[in-house]
Backbone bond lengths (Angstrom), bond angles and torsions (degrees), N, CA, C in turn:
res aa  C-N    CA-C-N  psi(-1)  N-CA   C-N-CA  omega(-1)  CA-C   N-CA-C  phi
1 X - - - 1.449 - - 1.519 110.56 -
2 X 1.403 108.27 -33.71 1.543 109.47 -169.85 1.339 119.57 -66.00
3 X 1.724 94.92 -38.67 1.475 122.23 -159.46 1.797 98.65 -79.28
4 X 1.499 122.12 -36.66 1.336 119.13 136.15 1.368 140.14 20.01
5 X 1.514 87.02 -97.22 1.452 118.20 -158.65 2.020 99.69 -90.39
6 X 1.188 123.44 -12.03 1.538 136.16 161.84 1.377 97.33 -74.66
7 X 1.158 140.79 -38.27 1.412 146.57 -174.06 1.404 124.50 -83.93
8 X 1.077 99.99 -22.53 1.430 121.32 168.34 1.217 115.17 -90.19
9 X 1.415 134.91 -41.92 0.991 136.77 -165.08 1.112 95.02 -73.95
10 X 1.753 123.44 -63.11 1.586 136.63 176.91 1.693 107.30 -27.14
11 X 0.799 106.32 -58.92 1.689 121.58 175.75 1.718 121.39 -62.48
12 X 1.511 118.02 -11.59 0.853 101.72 158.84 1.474 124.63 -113.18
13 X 1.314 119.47 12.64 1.175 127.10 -146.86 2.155 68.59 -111.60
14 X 1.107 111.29 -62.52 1.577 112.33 -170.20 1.658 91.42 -52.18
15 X 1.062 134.90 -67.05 1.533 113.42 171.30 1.170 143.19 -6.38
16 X 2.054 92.58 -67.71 1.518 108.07 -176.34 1.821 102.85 -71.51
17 X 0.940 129.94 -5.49 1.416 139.32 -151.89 1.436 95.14 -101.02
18 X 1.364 115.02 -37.25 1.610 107.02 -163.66 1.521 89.06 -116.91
19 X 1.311 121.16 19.72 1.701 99.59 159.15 1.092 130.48 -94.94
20 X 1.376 111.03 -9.08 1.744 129.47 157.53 1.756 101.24 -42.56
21 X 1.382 88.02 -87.75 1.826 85.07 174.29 1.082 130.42 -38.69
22 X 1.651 127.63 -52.83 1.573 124.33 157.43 1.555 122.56 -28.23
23 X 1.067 100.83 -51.58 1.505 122.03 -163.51 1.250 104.53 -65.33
24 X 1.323 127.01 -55.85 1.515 143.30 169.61 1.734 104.71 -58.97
25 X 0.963 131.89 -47.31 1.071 131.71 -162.75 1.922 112.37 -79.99
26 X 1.262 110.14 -27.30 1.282 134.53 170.22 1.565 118.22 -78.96
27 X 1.195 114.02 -48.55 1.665 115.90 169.45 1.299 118.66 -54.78
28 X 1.152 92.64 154.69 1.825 100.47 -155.29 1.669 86.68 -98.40
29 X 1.052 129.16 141.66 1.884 143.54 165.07 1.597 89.32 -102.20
30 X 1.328 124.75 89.32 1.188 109.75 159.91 1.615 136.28 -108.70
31 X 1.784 82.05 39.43 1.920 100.03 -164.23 1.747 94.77 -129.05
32 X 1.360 101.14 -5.34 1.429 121.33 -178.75 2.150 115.14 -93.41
33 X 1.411 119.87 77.92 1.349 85.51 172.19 1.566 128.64 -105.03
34 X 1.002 122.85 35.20 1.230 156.76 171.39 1.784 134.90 -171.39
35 X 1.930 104.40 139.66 1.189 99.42 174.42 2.057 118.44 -129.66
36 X 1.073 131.51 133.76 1.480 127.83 178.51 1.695 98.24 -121.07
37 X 1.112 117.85 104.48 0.967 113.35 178.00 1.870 146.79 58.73
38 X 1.236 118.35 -77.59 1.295 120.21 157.01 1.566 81.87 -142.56
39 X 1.029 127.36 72.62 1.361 143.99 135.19 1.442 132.12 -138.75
40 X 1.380 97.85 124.58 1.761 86.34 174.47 1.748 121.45 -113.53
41 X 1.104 145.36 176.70 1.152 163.56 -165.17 1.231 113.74 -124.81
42 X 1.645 123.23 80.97 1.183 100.15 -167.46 1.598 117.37 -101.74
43 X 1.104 120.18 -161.29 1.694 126.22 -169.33 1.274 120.30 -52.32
44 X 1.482 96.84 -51.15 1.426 122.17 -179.77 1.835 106.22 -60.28
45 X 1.163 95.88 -71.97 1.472 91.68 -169.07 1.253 121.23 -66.91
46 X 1.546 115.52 1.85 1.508 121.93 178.55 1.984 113.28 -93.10
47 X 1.016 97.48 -30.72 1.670 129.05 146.90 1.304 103.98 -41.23
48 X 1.642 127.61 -94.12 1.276 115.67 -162.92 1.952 109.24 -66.55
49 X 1.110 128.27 -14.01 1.418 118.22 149.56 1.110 131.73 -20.18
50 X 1.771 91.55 -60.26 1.497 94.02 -148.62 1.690 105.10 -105.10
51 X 1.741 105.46 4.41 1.533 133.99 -172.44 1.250 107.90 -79.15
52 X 1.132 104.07 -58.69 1.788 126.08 176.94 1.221 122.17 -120.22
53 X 1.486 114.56 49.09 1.286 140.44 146.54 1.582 99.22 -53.37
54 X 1.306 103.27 146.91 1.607 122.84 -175.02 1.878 108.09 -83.90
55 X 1.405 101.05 -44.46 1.345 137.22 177.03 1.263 126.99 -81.46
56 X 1.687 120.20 95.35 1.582 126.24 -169.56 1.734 114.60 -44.80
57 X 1.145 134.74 69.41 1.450 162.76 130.40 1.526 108.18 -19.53
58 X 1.127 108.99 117.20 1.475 103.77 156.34 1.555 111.32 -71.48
59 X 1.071 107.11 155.31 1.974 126.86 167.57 1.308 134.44 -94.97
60 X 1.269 106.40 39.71 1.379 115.82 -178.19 1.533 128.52 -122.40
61 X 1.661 139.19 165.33 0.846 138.77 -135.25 1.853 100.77 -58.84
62 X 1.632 96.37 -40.45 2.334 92.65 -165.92 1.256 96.00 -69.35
63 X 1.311 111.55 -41.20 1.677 91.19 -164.15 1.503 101.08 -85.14
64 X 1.422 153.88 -3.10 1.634 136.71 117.97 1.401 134.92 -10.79
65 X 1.863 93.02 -48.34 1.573 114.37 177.99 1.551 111.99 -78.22
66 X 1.399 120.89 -28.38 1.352 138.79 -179.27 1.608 110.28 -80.67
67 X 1.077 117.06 -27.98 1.253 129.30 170.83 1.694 118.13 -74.65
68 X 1.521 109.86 -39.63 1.563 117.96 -164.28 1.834 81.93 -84.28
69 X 1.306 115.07 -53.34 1.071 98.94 -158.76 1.595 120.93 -75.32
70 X 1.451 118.95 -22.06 1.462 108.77 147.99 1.964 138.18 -48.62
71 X 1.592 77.83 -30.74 1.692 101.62 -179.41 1.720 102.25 -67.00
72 X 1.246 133.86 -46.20 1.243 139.22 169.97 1.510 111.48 -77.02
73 X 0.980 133.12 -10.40 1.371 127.06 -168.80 1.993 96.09 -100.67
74 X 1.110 98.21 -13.87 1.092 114.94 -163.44 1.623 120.09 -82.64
75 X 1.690 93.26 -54.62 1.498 127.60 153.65 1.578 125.85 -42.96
76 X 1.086 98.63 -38.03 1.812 101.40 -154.41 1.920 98.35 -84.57
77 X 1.494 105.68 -30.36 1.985 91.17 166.89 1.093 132.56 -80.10
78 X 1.256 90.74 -8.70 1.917 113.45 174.20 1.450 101.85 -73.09
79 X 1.216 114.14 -56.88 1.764 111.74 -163.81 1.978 97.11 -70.29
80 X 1.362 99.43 -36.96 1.643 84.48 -175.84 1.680 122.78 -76.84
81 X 1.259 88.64 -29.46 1.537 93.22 167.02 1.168 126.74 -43.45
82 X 1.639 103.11 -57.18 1.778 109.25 -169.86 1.520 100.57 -79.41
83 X 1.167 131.01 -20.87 1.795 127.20 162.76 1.272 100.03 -55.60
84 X 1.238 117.76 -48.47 1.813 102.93 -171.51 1.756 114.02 -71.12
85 X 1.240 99.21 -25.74 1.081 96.96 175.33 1.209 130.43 -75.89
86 X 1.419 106.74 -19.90 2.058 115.79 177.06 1.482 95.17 -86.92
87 X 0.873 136.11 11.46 1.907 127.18 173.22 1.813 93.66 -105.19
């Protein structure tokens, strides 16, 4: 019975512990359309991108996705760079 209720407890405590992460991991960022690190890409500014693009672009969801994901691909040698550079 004892050995139980230690098991139970253990089990809920690992529960409550990983519903932070669940929880986070499940919520929708839908103001977020891109992330590089401690940067994000958000709606808005992915919008005027693709708004006042210079270049007749269609406006639709891939090329949004084509956009974020250049926008992060873009990001990520930048952030490592300047880390290498502060060491």
């Amino acid at each position: 019975m004892k050995t139980r209720s230690i098991v139970a407890v253990l089990g809920s405590l690992a529960l409550l512990s990983a519903c932070d992460g669940l929880r986070e991991a499940l919520t929708a960022h839908v103001d977020v359309a891109g992330r590089a690190e401690d940067h994000e890409l958000s709606v808005n500014r992915l919008s005027d991108l693709l708004g006042n693009a210079t270049l007749q672009i269609p406006v639709n969801r891939e090329t949004a996705m084509i956009v974020g994901d250049v926008w992060v691909n873009y990001q990520l040698p930048i952030r490592v760079s300047r880390a290498s550079c502060k060491t």
